[in-house]
DSSP file (Angstrom, degrees, kcal/mol; ACC not computed):
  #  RESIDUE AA STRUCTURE BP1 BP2  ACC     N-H-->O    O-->H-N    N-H-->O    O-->H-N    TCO  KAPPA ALPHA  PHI   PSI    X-CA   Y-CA   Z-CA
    1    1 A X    >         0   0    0      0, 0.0     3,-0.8     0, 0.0     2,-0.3   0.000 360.0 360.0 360.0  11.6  -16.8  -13.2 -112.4
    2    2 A X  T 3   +     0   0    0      1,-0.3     3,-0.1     3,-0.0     0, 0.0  -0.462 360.0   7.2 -89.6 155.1  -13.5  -14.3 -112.7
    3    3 A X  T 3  S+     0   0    0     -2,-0.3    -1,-0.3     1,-0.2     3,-0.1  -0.065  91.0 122.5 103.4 -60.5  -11.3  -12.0 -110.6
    4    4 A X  S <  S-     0   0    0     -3,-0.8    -1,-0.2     1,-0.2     2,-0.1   0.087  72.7-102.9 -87.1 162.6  -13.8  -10.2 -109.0
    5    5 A X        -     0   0    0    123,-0.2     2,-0.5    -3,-0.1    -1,-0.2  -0.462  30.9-153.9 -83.8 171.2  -13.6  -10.4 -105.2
    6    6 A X        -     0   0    0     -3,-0.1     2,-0.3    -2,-0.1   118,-0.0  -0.990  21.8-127.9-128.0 121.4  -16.0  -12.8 -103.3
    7    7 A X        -     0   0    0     -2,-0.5     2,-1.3   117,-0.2    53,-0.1  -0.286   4.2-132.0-100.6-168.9  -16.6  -12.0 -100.3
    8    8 A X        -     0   0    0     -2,-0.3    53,-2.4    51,-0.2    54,-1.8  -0.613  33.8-179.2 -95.5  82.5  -16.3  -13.9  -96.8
    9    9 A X  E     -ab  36  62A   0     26,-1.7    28,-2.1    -2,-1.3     2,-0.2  -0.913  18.3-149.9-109.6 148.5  -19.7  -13.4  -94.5
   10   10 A X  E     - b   0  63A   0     52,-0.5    54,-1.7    -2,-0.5     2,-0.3  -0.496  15.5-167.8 -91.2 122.6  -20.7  -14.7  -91.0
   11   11 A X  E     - b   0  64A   0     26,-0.4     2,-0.5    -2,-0.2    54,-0.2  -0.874  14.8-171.4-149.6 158.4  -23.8  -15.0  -90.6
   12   12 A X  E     - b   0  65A   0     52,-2.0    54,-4.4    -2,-0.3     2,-0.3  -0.923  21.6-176.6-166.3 116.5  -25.7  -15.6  -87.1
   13   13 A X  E     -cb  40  66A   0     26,-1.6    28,-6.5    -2,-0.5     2,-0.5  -0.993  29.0-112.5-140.8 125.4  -29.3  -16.4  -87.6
   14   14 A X  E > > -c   41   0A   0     52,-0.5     5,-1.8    -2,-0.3     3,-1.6  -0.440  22.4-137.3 -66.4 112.5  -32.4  -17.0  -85.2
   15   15 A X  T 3 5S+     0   0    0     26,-3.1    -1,-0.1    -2,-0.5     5,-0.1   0.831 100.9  45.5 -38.1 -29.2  -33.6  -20.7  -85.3
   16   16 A X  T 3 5S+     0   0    0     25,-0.2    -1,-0.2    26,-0.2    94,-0.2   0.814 127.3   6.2 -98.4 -19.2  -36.9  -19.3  -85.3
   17   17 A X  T X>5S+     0   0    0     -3,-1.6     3,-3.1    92,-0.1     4,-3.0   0.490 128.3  32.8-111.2 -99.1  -37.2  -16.7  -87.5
   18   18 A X  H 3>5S+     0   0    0     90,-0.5     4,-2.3     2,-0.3    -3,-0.2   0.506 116.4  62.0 -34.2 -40.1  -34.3  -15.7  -90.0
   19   19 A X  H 3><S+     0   0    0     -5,-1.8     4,-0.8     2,-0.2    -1,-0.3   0.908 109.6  41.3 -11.0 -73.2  -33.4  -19.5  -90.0
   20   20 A X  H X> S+     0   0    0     -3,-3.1     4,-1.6    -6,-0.4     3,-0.8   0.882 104.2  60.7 -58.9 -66.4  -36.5  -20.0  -91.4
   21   21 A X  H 3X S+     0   0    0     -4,-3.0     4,-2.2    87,-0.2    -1,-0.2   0.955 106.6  52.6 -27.1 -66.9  -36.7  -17.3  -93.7
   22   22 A X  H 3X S+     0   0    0     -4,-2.3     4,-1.8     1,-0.2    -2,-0.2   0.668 101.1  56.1 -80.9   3.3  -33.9  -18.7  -95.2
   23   23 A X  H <X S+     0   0    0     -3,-0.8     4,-3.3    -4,-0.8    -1,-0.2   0.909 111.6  51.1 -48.2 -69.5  -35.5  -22.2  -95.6
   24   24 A X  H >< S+     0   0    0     -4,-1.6     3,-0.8    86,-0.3     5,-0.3   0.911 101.6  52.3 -40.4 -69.7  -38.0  -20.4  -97.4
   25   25 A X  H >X>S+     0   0    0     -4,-2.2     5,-2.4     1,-0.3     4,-2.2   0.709 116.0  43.1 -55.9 -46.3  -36.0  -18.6  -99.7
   26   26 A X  H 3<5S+     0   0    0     -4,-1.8    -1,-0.3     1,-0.3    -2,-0.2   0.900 117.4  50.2 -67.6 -34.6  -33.9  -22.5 -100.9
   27   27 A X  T <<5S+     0   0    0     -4,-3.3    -1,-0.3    -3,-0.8    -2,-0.2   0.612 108.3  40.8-101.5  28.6  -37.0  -23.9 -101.0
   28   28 A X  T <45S-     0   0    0     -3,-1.4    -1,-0.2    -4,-0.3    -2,-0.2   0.435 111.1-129.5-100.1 -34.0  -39.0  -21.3 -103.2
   29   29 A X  T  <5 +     0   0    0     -4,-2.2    -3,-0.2    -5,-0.3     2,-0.1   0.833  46.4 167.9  92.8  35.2  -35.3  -21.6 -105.1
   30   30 A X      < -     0   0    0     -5,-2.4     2,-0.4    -6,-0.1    -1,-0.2  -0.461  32.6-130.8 -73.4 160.7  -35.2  -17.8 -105.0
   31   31 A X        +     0   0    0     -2,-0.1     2,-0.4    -5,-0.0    -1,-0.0  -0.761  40.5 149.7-113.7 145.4  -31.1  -17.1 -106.0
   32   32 A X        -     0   0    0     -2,-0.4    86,-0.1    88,-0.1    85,-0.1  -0.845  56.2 -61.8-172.0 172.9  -28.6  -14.6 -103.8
   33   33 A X        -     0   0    0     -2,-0.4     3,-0.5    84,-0.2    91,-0.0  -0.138  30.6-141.2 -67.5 145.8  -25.2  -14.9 -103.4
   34   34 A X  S    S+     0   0    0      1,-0.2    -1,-0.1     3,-0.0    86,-0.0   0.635  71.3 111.6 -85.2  -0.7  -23.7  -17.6 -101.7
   35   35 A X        +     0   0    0      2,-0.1   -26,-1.7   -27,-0.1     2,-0.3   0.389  55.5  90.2  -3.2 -43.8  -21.2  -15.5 -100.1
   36   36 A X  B     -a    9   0A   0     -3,-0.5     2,-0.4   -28,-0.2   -26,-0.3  -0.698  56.5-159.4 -97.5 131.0  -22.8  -16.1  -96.4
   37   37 A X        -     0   0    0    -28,-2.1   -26,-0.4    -2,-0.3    -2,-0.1  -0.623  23.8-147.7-121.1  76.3  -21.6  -18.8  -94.3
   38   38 A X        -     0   0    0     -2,-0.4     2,-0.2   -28,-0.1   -26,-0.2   0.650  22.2-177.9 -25.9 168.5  -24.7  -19.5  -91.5
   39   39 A X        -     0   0    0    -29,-0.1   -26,-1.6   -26,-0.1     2,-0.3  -0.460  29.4-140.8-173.6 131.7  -24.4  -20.7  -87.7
   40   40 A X  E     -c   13   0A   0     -2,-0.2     2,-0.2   -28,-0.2   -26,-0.2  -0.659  22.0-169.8 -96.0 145.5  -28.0  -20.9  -86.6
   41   41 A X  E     -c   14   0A   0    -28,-6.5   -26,-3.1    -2,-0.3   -25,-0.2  -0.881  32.8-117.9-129.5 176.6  -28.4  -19.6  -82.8
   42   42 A X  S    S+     0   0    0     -2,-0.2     2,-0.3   -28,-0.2   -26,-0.2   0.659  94.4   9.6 -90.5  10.2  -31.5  -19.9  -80.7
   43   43 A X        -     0   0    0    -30,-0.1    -1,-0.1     1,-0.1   -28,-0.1  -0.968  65.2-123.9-161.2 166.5  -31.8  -16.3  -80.5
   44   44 A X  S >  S+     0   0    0     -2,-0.3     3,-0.9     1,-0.1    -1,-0.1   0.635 114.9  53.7 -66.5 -41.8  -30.4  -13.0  -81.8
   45   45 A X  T 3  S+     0   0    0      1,-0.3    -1,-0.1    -3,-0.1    34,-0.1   0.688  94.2  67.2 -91.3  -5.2  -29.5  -11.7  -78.5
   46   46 A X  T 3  S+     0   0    0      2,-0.1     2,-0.6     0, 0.0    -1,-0.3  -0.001  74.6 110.1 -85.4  26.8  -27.4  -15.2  -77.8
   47   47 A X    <   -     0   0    0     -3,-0.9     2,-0.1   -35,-0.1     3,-0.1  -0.965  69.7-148.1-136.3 114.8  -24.7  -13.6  -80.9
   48   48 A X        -     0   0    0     -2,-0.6     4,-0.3     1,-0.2    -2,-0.1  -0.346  12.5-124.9 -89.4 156.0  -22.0  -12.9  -78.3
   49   49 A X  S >> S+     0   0    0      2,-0.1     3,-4.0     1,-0.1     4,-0.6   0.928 116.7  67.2 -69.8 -72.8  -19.7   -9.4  -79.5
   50   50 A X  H 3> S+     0   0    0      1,-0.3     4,-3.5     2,-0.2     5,-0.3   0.698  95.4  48.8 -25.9 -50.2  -16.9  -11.9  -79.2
   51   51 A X  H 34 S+     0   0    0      2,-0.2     4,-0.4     1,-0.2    -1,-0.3   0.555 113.2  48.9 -82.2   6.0  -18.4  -14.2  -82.4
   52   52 A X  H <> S+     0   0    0     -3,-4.0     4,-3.9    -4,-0.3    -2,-0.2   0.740 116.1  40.6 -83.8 -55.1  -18.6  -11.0  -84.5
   53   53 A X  H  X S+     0   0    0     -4,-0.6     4,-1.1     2,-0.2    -2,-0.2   0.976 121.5  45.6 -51.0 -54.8  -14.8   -9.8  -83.5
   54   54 A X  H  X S+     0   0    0     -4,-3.5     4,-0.9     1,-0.2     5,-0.2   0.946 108.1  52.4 -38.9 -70.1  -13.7  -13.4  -83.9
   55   55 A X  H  >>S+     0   0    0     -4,-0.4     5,-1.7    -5,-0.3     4,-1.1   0.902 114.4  46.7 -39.7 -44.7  -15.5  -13.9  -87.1
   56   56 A X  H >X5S+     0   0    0     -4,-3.9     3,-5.4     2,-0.2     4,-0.9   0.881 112.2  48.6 -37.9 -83.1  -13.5  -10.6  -88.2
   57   57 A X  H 3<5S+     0   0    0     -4,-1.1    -2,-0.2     1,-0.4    -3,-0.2   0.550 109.6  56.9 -31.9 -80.0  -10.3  -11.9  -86.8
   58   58 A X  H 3<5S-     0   0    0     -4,-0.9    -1,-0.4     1,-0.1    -2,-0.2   0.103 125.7 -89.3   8.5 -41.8  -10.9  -15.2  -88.7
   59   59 A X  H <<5S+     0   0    0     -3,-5.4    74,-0.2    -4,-1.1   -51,-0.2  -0.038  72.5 142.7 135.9   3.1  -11.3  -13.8  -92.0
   60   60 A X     << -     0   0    0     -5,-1.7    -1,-0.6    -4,-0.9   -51,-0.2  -0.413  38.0-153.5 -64.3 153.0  -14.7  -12.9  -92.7
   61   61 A X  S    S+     0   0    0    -53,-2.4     2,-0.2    71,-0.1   -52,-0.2   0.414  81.2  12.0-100.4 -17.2  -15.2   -9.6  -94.8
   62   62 A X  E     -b    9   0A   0    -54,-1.8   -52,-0.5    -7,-0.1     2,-0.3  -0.803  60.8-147.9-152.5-178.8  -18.7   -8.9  -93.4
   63   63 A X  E     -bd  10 103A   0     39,-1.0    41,-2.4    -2,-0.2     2,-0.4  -0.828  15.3-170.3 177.4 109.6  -21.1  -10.3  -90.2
   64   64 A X  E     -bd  11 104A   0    -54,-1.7   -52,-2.0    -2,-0.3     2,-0.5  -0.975   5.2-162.4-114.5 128.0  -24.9  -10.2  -91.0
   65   65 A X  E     -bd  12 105A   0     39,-2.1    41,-1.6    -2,-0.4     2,-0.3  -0.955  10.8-170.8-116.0 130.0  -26.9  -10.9  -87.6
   66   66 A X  E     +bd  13 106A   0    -54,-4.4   -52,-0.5    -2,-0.5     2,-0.3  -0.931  17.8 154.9-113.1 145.5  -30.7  -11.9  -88.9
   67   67 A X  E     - d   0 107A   0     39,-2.1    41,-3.2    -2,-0.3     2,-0.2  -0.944  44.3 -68.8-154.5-147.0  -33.3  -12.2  -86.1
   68   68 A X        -     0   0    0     -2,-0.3     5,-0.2    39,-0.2     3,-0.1  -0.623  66.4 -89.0 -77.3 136.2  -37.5  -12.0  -85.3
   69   69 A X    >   -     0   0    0     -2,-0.2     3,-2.7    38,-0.1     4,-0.3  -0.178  50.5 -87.9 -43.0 153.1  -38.9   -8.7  -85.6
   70   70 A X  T 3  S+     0   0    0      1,-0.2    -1,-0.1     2,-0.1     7,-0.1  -0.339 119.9  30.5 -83.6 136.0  -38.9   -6.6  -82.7
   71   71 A X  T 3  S+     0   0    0     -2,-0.3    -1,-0.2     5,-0.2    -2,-0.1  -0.048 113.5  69.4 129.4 -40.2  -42.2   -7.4  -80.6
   72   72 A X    <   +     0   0    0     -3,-2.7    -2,-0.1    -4,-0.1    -3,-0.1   0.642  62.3 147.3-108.2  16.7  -42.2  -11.1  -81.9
   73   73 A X    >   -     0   0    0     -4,-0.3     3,-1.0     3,-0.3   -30,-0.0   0.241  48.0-141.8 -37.4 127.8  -39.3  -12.5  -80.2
   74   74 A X  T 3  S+     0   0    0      1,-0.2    -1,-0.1   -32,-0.1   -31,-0.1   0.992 108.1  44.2 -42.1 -60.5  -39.5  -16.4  -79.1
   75   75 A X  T 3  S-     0   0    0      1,-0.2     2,-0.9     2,-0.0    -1,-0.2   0.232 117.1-114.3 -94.4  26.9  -37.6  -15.4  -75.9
   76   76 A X  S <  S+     0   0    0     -3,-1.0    -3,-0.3     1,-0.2    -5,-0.2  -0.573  93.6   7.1 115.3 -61.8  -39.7  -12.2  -75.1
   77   77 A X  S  > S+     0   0    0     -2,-0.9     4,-2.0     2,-0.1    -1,-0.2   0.131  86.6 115.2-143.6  16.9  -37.0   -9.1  -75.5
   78   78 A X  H  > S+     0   0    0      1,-0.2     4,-3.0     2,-0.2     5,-0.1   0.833  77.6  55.0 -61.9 -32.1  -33.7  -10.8  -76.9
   79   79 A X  H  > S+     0   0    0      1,-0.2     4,-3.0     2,-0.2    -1,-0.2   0.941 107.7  48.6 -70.3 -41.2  -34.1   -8.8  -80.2
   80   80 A X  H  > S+     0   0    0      2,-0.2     4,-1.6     1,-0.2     5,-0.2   0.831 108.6  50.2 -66.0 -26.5  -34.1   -5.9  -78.3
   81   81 A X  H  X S+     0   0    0     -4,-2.0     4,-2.2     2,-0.2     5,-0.3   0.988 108.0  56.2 -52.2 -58.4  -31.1   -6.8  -76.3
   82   82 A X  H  X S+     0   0    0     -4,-3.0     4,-2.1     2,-0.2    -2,-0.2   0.921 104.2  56.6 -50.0 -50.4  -29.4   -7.5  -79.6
   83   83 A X  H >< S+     0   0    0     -4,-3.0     3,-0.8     1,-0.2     4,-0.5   0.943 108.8  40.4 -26.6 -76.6  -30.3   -3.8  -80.6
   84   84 A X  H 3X S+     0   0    0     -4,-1.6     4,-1.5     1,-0.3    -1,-0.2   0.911 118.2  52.4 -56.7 -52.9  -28.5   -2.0  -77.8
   85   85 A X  H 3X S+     0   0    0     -4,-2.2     4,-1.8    -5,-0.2    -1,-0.3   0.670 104.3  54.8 -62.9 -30.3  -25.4   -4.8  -78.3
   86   86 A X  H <X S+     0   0    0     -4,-2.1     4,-0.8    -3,-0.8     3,-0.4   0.906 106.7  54.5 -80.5 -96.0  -25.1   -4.1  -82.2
   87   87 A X  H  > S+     0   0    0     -4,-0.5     4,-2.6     1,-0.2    -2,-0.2   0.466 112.8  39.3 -53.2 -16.2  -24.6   -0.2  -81.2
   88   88 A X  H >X S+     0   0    0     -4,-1.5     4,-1.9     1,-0.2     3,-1.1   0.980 113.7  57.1 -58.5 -76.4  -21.6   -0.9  -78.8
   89   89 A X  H >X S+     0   0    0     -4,-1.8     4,-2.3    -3,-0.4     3,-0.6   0.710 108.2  44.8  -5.8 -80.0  -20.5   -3.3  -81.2
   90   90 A X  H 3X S+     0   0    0     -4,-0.8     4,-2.7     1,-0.2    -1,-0.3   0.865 110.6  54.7 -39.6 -47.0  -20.4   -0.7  -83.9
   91   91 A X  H <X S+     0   0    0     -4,-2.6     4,-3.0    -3,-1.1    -1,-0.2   0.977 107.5  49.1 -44.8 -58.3  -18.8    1.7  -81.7
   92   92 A X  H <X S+     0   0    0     -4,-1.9     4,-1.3    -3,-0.6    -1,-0.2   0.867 104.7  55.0 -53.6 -34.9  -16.1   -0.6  -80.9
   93   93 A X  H  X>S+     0   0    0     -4,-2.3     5,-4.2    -5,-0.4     4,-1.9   0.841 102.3  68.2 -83.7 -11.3  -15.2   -1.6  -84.5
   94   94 A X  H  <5S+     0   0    0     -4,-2.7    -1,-0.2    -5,-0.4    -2,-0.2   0.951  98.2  41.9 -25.5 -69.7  -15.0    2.0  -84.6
   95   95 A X  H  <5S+     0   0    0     -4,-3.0    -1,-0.2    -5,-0.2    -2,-0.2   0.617 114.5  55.6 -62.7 -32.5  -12.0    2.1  -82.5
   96   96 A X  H  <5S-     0   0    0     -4,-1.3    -2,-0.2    -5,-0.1    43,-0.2   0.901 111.1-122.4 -56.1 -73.1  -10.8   -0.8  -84.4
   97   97 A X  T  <5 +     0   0    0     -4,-1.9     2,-0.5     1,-0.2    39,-0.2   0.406  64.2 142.7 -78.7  76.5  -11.1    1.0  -87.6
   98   98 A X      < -     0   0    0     -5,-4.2    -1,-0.2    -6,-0.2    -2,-0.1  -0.946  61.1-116.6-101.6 131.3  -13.5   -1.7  -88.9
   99   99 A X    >   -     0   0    0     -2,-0.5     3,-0.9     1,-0.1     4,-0.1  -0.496  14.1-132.5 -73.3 159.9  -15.9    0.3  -90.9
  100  100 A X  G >  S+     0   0    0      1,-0.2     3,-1.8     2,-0.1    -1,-0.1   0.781  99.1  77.2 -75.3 -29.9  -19.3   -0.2  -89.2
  101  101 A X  G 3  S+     0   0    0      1,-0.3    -1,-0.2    -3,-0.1    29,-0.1   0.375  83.9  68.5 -61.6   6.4  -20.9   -0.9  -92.8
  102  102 A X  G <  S+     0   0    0     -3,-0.9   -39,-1.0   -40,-0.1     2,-0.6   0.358  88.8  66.4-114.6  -8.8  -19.3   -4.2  -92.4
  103  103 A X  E <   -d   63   0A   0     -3,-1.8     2,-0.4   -41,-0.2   -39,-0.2  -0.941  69.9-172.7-103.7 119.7  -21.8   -5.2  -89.4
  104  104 A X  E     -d   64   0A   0    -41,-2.4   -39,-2.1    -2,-0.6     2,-0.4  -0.951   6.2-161.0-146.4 129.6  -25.3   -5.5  -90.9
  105  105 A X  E     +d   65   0A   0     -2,-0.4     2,-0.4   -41,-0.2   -39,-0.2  -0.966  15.2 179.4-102.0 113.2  -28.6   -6.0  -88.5
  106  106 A X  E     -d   66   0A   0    -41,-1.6   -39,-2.1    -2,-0.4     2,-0.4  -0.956  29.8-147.4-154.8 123.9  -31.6   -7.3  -89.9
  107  107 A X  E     +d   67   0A   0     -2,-0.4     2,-0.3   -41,-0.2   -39,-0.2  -0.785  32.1 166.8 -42.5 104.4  -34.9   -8.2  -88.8
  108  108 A X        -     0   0    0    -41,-3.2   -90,-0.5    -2,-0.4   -87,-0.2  -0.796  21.9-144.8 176.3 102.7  -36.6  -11.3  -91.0
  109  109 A X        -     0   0    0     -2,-0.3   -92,-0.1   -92,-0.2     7,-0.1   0.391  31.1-114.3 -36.3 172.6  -39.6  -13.6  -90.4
  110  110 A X  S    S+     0   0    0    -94,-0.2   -86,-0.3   -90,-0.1   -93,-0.1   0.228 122.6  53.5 -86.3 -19.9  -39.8  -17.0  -91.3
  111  111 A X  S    S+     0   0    0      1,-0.2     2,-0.3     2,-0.1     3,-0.1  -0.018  92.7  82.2-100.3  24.1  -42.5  -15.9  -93.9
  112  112 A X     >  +     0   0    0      1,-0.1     4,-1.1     2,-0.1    -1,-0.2  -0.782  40.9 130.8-128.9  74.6  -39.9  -13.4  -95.2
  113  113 A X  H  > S+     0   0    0     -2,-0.3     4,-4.2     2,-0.2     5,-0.2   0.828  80.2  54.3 -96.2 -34.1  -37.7  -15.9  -97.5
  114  114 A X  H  > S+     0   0    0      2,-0.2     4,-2.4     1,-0.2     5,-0.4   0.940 109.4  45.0 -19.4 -88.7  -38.2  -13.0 -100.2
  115  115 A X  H  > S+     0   0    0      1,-0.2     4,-3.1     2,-0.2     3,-0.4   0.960 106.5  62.2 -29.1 -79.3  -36.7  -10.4  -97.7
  116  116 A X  H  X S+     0   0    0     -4,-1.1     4,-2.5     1,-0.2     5,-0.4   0.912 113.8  35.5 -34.0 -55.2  -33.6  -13.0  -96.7
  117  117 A X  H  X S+     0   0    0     -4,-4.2     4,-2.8     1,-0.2   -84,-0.2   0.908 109.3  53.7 -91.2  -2.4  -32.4  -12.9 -100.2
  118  118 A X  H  X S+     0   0    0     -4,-2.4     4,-2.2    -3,-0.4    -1,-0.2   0.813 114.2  51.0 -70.4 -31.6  -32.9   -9.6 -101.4
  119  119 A X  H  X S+     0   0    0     -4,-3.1     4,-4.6    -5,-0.4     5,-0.4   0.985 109.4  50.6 -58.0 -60.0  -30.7   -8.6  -97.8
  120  120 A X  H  X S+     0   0    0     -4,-2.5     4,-1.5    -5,-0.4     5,-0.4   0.938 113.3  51.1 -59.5 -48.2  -27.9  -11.2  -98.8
  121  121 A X  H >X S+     0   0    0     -4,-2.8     3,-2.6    -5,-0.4     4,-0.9   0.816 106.7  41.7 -54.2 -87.8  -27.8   -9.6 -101.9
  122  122 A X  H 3X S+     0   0    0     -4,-2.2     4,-1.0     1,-0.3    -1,-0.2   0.645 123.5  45.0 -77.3 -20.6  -27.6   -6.0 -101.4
  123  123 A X  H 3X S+     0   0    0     -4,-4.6     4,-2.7     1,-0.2    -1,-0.3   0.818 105.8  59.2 -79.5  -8.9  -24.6   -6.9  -98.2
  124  124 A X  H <X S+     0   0    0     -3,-2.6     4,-2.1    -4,-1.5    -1,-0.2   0.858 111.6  38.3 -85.3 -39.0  -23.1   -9.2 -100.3
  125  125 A X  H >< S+     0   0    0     -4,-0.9     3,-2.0    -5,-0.4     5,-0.2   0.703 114.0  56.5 -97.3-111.1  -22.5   -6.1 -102.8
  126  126 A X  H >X S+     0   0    0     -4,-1.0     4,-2.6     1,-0.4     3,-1.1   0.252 113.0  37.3 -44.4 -57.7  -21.9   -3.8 -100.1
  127  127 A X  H >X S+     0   0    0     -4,-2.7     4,-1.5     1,-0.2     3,-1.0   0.944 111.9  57.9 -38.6 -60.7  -19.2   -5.7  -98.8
  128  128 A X  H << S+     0   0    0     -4,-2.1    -1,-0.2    -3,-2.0    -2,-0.2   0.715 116.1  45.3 -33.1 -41.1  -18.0   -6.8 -102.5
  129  129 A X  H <4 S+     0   0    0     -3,-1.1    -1,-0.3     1,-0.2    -2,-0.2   0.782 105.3  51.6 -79.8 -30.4  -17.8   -2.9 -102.6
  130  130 A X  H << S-     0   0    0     -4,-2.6    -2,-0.3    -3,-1.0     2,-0.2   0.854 105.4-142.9 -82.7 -27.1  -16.1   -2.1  -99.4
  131  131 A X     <  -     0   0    0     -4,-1.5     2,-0.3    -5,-0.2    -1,-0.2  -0.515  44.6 -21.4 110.7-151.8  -13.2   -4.9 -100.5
  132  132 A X        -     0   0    0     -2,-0.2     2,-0.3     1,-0.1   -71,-0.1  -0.584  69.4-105.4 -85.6 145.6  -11.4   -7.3  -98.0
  133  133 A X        -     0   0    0     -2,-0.3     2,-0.6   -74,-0.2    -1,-0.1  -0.500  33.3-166.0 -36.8  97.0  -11.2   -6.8  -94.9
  134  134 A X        -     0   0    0     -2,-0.3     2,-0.4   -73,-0.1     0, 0.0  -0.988  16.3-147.3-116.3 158.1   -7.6   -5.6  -93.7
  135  135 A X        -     0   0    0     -2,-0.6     5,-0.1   -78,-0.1   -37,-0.1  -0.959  17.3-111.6-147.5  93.2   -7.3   -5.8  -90.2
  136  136 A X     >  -     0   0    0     -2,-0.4     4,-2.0   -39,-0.2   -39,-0.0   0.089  25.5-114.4 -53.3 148.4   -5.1   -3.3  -88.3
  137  137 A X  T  4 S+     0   0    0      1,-0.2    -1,-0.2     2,-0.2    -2,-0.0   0.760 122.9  54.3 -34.2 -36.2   -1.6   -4.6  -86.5
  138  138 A X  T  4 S+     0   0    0      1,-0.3    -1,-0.2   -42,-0.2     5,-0.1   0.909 105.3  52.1-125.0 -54.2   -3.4   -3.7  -83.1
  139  139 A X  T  4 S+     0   0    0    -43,-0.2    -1,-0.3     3,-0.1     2,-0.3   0.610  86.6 102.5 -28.5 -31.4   -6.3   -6.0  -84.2
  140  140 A X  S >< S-     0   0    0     -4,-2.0     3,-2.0    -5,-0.1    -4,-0.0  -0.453  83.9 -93.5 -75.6 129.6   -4.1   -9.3  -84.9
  141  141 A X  T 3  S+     0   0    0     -2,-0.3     3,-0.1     1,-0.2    -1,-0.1  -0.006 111.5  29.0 -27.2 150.8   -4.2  -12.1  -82.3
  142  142 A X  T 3  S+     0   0    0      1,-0.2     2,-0.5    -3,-0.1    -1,-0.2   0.365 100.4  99.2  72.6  -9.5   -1.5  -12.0  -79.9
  143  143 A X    <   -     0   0    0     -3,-2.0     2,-0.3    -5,-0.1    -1,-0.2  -0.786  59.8-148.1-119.9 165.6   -1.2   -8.2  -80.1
  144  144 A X        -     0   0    0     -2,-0.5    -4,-0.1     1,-0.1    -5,-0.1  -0.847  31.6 -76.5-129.5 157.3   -2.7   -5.8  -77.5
  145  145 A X        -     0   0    0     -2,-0.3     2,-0.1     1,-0.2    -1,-0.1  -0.132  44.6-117.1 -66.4 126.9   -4.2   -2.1  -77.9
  146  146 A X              0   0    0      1,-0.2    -1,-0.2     0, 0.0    -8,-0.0  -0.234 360.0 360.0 -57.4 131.7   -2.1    0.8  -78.2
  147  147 A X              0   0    0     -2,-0.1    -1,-0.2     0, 0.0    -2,-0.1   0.731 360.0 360.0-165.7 360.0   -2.3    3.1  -75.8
């Protein structure tokens, strides 16, 4: 592996579900990449757009948002909030030209530690595929959108 790039992912995970999930997954000792570097929230729909653009800005290569399936939300419809919030998002990194393939959404129980790593795998490689992250001039702190 030596060489190869590693990448850098955010990831923003529901205390109740996706958390959990990945609780399972270390303590069944099922293996994915370590690639992802967590901050647990109490919800899906609390994962501000600001802490994905930051996390870009920051130096992460990728931003994986885990939360409850939709229907089983602790706080009733927060996963569905998160939905509608992910496409803006996307839209926006559009505009950015952040590829969108670098924002990854994912439903994932607490009885889905299975699911958690098989995900981190296959973004881990996407990213891995998509390279680093380079961040347009218009994108860097201190500088302000062309227009």
């Amino acid at each position: 592996m030596s060489g190869q790039f590693e990448p850098k992912i955010a990831g923003f995970f529901c205390k109740w579900c996706t958390s959990a999930g990945a609780d399972l997954a270390g303590t069944t000792r099922l293996k994915y990449p370590p690639n992802v570097i967590p901050v647990t929230m109490f919800c899906s729909s609390r994962v501000d757009p600001q802490y994905i653009l930051q996390a870009f800005r920051d130096g992460a290569d990728g931003v994986i948002i885990g939360g409850c399936h939709p229907g089983d939300c602790h706080y009733q419809a927060g996963n569905y909030k998160t939905m509608k919030r992910i496409i803006l998002v996307k839209r926006l990194m559009q505009q950015m030209s952040i590829d969108e393939g670098r924002l990854r959404l994912e439903w994932i129980s607490a009885a889905e530690g299975g699911k958690f790593a098989r995900i981190i795998h296959e973004f881990t490689e996407e990213i891995r595929n998509l390279g680093p992250l380079q961040l347009a001039q218009a994108v860097a702190p201190g500088h302000g959108a062309k227009g």
